[in-house]
N, CA, C and O atoms as a MOPAC input file, in Angstrom:
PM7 MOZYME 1SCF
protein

 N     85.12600 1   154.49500 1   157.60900 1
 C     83.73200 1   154.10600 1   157.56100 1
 C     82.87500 1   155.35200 1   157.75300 1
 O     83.02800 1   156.19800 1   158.63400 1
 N     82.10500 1   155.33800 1   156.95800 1
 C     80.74800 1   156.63300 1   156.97700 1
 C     80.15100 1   156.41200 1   158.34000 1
 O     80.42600 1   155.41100 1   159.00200 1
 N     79.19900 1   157.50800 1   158.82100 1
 C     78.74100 1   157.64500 1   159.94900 1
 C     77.13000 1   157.41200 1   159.40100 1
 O     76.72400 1   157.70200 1   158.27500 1
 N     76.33100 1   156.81000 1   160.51100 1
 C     75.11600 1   156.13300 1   159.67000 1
 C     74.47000 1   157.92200 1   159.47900 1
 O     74.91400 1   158.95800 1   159.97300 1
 N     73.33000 1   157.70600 1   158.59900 1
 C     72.89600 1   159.10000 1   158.01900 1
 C     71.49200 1   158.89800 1   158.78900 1
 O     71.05400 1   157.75300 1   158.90600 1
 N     70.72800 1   160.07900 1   159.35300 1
 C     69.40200 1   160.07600 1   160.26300 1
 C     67.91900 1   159.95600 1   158.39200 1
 O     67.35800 1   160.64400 1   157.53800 1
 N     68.07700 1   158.68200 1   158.85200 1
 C     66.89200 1   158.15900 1   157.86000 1
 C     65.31200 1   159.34400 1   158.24600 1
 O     64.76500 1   159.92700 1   157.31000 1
 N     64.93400 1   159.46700 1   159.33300 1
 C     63.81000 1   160.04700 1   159.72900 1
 C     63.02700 1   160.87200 1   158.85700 1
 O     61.80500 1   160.96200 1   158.97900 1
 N     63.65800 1   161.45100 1   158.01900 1
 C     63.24900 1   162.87400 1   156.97300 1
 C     63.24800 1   161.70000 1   155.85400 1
 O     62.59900 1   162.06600 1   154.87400 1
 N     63.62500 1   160.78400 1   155.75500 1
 C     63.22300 1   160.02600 1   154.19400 1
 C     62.02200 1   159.59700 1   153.76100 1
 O     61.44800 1   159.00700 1   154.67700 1
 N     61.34100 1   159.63500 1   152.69500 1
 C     60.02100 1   159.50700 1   152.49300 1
 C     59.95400 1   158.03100 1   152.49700 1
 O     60.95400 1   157.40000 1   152.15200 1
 N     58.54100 1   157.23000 1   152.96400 1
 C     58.38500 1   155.87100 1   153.05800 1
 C     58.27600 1   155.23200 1   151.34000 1
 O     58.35400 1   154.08400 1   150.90400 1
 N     58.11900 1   156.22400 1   150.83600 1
 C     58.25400 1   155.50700 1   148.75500 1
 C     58.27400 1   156.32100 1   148.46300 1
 O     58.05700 1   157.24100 1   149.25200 1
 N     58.57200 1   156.58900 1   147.01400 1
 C     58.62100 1   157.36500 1   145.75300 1
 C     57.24200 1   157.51600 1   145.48800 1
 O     56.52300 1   156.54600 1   145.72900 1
 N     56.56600 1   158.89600 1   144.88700 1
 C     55.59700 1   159.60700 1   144.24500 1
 C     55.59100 1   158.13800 1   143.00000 1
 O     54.65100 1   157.35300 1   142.87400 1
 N     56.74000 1   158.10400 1   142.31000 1
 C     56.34500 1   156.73200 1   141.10300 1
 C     56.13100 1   155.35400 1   142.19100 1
 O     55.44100 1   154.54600 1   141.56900 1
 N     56.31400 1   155.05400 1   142.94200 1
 C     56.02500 1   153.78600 1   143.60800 1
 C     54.32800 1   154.17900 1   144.05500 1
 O     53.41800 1   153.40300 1   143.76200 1
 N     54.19000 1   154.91100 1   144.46900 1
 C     52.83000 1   154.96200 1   145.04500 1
 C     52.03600 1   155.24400 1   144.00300 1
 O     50.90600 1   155.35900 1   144.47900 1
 N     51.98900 1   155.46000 1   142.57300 1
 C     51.33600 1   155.86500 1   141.65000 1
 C     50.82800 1   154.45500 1   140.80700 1
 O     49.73700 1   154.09900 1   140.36100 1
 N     52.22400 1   153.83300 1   140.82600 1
 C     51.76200 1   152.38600 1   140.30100 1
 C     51.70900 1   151.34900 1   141.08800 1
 O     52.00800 1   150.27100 1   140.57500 1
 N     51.34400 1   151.37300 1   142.44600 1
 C     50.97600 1   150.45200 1   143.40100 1
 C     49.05600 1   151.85100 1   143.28400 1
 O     48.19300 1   151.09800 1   143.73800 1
 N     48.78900 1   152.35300 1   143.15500 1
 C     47.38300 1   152.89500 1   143.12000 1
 C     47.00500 1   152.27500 1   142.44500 1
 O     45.98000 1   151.62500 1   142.65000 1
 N     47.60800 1   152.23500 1   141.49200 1
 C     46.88500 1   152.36000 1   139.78400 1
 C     46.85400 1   150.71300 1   139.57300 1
 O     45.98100 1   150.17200 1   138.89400 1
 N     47.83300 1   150.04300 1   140.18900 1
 C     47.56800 1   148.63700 1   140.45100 1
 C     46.47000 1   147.99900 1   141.25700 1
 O     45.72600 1   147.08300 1   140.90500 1
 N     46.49300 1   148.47600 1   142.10500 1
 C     45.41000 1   148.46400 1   143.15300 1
 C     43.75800 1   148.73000 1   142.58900 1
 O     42.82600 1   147.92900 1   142.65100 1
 N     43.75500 1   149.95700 1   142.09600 1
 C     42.48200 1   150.44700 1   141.30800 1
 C     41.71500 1   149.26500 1   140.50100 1
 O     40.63400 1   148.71900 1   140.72600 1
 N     42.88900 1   149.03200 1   139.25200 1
 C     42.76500 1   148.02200 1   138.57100 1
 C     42.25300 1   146.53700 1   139.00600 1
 O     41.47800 1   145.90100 1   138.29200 1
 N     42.77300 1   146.02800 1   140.28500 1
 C     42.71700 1   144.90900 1   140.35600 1
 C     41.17300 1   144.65800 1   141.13100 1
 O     40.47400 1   143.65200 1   141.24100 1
 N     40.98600 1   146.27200 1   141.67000 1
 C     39.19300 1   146.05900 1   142.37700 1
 C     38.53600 1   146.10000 1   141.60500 1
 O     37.59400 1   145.30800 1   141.61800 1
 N     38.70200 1   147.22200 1   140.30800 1
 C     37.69800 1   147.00500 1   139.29900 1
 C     37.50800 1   145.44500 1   138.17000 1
 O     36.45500 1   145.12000 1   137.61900 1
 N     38.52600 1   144.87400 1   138.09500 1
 C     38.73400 1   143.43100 1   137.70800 1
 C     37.93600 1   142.48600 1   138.85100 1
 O     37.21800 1   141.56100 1   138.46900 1
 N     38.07100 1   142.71300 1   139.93600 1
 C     37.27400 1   141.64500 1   141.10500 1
 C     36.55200 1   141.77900 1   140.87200 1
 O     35.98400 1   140.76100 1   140.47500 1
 N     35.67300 1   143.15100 1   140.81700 1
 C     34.13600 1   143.67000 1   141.18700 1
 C     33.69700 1   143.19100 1   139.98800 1
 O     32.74500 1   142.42000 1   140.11400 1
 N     34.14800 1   143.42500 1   138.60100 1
 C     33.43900 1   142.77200 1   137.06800 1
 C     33.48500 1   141.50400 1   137.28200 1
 O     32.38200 1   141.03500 1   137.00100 1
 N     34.49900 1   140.37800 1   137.78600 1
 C     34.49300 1   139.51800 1   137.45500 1
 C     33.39300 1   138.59700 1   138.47800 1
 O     32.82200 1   137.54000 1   138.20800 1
 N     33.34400 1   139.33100 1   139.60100 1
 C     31.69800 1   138.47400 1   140.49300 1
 C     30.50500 1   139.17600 1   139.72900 1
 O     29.65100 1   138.53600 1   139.11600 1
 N     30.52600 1   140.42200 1   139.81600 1
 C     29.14400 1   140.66000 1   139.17400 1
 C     29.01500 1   139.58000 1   137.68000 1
 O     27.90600 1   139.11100 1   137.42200 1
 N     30.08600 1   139.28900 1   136.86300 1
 C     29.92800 1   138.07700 1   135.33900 1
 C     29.58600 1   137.24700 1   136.07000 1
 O     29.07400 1   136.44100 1   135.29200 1
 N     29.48500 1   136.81100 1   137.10900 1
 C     28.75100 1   135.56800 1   138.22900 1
 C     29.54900 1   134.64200 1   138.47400 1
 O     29.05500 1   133.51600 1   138.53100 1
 N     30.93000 1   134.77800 1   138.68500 1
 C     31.85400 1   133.58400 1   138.84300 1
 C     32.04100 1   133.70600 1   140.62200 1
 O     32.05100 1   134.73500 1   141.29800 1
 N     32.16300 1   132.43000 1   141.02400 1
 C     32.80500 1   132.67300 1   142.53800 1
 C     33.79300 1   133.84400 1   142.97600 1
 O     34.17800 1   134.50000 1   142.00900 1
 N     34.21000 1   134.19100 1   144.00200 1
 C     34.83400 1   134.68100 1   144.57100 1
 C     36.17600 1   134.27500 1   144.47100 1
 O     36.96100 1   135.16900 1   144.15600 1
 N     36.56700 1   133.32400 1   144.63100 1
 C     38.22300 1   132.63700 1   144.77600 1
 C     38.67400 1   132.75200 1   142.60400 1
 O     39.87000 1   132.80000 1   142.31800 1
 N     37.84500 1   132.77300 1   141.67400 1
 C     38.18800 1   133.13700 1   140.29300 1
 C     38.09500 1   134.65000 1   140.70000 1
 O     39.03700 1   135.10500 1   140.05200 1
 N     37.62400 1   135.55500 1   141.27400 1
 C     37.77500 1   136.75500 1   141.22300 1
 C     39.19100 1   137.42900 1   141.94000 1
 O     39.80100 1   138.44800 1   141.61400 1
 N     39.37200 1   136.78300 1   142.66700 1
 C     40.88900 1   136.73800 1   143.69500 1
 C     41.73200 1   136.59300 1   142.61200 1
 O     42.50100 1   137.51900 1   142.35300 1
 N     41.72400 1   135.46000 1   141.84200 1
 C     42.53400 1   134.95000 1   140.63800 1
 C     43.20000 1   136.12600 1   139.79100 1
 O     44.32500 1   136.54800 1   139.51900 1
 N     41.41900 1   136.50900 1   139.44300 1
 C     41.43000 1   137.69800 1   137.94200 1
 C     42.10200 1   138.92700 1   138.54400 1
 O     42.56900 1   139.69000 1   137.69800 1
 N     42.26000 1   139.29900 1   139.85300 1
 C     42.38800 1   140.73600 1   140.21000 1
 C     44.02300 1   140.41600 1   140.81600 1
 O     44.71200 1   141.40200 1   141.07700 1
 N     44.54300 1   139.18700 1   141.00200 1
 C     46.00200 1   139.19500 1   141.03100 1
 C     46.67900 1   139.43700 1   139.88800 1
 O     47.65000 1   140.17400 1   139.71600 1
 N     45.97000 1   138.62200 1   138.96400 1
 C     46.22200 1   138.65400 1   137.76100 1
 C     46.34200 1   140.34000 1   136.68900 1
 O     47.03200 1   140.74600 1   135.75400 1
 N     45.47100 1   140.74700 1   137.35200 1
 C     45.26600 1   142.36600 1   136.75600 1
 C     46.01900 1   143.38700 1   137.18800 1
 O     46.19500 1   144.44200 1   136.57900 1
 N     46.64200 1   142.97500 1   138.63800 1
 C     47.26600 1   143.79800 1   139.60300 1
 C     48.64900 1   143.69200 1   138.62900 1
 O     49.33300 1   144.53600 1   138.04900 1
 N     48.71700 1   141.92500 1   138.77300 1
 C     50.55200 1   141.87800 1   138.80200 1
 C     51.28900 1   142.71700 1   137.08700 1
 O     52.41900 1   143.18900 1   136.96300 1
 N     50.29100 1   142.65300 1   136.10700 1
 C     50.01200 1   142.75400 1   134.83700 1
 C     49.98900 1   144.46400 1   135.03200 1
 O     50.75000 1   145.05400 1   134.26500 1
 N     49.44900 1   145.04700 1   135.67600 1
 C     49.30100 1   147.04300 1   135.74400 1
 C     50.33900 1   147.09300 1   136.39600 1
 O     51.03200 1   147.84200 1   135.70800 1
 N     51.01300 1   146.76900 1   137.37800 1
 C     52.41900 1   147.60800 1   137.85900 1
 C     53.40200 1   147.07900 1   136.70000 1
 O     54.38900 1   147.73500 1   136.36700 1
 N     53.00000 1   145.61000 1   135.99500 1
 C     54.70000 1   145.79000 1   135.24900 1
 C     54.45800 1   146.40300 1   134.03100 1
 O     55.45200 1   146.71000 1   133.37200 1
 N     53.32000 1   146.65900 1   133.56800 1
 C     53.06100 1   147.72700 1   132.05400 1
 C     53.44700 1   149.30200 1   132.84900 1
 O     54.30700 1   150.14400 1   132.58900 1
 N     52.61100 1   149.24800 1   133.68500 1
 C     53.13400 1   150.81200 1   134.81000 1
 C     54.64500 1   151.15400 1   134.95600 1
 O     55.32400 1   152.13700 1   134.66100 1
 N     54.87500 1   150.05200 1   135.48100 1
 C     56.65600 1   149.97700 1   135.65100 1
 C     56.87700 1   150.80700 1   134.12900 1
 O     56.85600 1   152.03500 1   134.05600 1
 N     57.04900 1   150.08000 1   133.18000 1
 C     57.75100 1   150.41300 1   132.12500 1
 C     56.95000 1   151.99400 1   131.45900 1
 O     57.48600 1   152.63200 1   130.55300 1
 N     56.30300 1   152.20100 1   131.77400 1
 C     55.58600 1   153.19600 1   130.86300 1
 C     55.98800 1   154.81500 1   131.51500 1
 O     56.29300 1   155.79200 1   130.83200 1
 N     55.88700 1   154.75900 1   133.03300 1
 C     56.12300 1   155.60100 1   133.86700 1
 C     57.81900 1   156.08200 1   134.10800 1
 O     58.82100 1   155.37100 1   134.17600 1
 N     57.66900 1   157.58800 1   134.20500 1
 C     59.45800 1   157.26200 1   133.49400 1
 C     59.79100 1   157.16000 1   135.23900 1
 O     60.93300 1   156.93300 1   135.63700 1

């Protein structure tokens, strides 16, 4: 049996994980913020910006090598 390895020095994500969790993120405020200012409630803007989020990391996913 291997001896456990000192995790401490490991980074908490990948440079590509944090790039398309940003870029997801980015996306999904600028989708909220358009979609109240078009004058819809708040809880359709929650909607549109899950919706925008979940939609940019999996085009991100694939695009990003």
């Amino acid at each position: 049996m291997s001896a456990p390895s000192d995790r401490s020095q490991e980074p908490l994500m990948t440079v590509r994980a944090a790039v398309i969790l940003m870029l997801g993120t980015q996306i999904a405020v600028a989708a909220g913020v358009l979609t109240v200012l078009a004058g819809n409630a708040w809880a359709v803007a929650v909607l549109a910006a899950g919706g925008a989020f979940a939609g940019t990391v999996a085009f991100a996913r694939s695009v990003i090598g």
